[in-house]
C-alpha positions as CSV (number, residue, x, y, z in Angstrom):
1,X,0.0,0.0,0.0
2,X,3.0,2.2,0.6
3,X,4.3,1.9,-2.7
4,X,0.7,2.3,-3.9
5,X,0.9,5.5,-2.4
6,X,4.2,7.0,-3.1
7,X,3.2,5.8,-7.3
8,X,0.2,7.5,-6.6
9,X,1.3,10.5,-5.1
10,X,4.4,10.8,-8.0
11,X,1.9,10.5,-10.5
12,X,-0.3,13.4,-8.9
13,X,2.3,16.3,-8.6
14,X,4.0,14.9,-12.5
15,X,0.2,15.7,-13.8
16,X,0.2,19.0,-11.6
17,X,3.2,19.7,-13.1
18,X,2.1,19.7,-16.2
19,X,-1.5,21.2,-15.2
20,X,0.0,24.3,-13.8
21,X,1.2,25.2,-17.9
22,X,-2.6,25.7,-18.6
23,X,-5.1,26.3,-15.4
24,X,-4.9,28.4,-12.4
25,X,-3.8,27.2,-9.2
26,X,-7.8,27.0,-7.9
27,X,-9.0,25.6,-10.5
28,X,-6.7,22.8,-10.7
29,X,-7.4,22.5,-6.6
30,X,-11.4,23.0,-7.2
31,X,-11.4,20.0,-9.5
32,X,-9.5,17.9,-7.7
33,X,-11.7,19.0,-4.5
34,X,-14.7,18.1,-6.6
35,X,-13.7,14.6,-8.2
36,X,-12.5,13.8,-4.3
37,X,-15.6,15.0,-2.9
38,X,-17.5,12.3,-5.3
39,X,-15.2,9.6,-4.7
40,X,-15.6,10.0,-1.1
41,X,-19.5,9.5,-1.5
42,X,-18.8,6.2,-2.9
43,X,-18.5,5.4,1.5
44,X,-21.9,6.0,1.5
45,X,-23.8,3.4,1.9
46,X,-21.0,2.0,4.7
47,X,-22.2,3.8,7.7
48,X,-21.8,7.4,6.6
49,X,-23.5,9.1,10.2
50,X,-24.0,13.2,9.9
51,X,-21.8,15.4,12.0
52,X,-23.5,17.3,14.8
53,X,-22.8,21.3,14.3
54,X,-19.8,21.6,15.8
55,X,-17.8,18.8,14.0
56,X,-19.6,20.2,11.1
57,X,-17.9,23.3,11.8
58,X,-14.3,21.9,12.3
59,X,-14.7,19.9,9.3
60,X,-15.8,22.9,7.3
61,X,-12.6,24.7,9.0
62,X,-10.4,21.8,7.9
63,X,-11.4,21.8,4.8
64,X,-11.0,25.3,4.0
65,X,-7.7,25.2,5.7
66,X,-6.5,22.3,3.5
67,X,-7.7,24.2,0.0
68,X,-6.1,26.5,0.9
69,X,-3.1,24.8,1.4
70,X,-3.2,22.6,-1.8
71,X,-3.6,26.0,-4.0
72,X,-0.1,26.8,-1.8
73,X,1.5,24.0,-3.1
74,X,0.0,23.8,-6.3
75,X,1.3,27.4,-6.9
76,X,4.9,26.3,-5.8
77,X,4.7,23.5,-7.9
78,X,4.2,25.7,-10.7
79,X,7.6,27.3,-10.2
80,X,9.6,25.7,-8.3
81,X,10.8,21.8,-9.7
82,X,8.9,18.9,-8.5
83,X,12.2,17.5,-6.3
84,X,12.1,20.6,-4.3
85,X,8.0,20.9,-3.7
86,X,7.6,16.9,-2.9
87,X,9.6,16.7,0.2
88,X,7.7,19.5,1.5
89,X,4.9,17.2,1.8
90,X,7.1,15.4,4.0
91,X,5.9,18.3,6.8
92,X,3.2,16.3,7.0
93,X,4.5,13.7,8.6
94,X,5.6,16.2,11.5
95,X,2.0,17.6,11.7
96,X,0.4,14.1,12.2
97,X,2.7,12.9,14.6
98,X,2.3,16.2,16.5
99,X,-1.4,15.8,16.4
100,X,-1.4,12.7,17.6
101,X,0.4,13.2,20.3
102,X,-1.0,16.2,21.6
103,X,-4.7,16.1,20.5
104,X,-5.7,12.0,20.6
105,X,-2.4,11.2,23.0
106,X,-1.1,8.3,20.6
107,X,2.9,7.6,20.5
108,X,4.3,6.5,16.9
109,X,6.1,3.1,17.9
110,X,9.2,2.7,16.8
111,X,9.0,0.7,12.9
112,X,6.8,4.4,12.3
113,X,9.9,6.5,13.2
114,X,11.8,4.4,11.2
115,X,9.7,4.3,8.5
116,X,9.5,8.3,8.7
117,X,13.1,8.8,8.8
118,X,13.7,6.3,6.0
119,X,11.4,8.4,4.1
120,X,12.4,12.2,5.0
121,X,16.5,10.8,4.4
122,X,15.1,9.8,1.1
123,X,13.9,13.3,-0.1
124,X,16.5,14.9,1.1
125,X,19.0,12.9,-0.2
126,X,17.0,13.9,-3.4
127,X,17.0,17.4,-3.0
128,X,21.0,17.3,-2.6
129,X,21.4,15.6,-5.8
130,X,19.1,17.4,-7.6
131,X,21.0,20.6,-6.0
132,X,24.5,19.4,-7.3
133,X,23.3,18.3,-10.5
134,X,22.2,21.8,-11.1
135,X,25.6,23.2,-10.1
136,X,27.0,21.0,-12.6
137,X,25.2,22.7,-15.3
């Protein structure tokens, strides 16, 4: 599944990439939003139960919050190369594991750190070659 993923999520910011030539930033992000939104009604018929107000509310706030923050990195990819926006995403491993520790009070055992590290030395190691490779040039 993790390899599922990382294909997944290479193949998303290569057809960004390439989306950013011809749409805006929010459209590209609308779009996506949209076609997400859909898929995610597909759950349904599995026990779908409607938020009270308040989770309404946070979920309304998340979910501005994270538009917001794809049209950020949508924009970046646009003009910055694709081995330098990627392991930005890697933030996002700090943000969960900060969450879960102080909001919901769960510890990442030890194969997770490992895991995370394996995968943070990874895109750095990328960015580093990517930087001397442009040096060379």
């Amino acid at each position: 599944m993790a390899l599922a993923g990382a294909i997944g999520a290479g193949f998303a910011i290569t057809q960004v990439r390439h989306l950013t030539r011809s749409e805006t930033a929010e459209a590209i992000v609308f779009y996506f939003s949209l076609v997400a939104s859909l898929a995610g009604l597909a759950t349904l018929p599995f026990g779908w139960v409607k938020p009270d107000p308040q989770t309404g509310a946070i979920l309304v706030g998340l979910g501005v919050a994270g538009g917001l923050g794809q049209i950020c990195m949508t924009t970046a990819t646009r003009y910055a190369p694709a081995s330098v926006v990627a392991p930005l995403n890697y933030a996002t491993l700090l943000w969960a594991t900060l969450f879960g520790v102080l909001a919901l009070g769960e510890w990442p055992d030890g194969l997770v750190l490992l895991g995370a590290a394996v995968v943070v030395a990874a895109g750095l190691a990328l960015v580093v070659k990517e930087h001397r490779f442009k040096k060379r040039k």
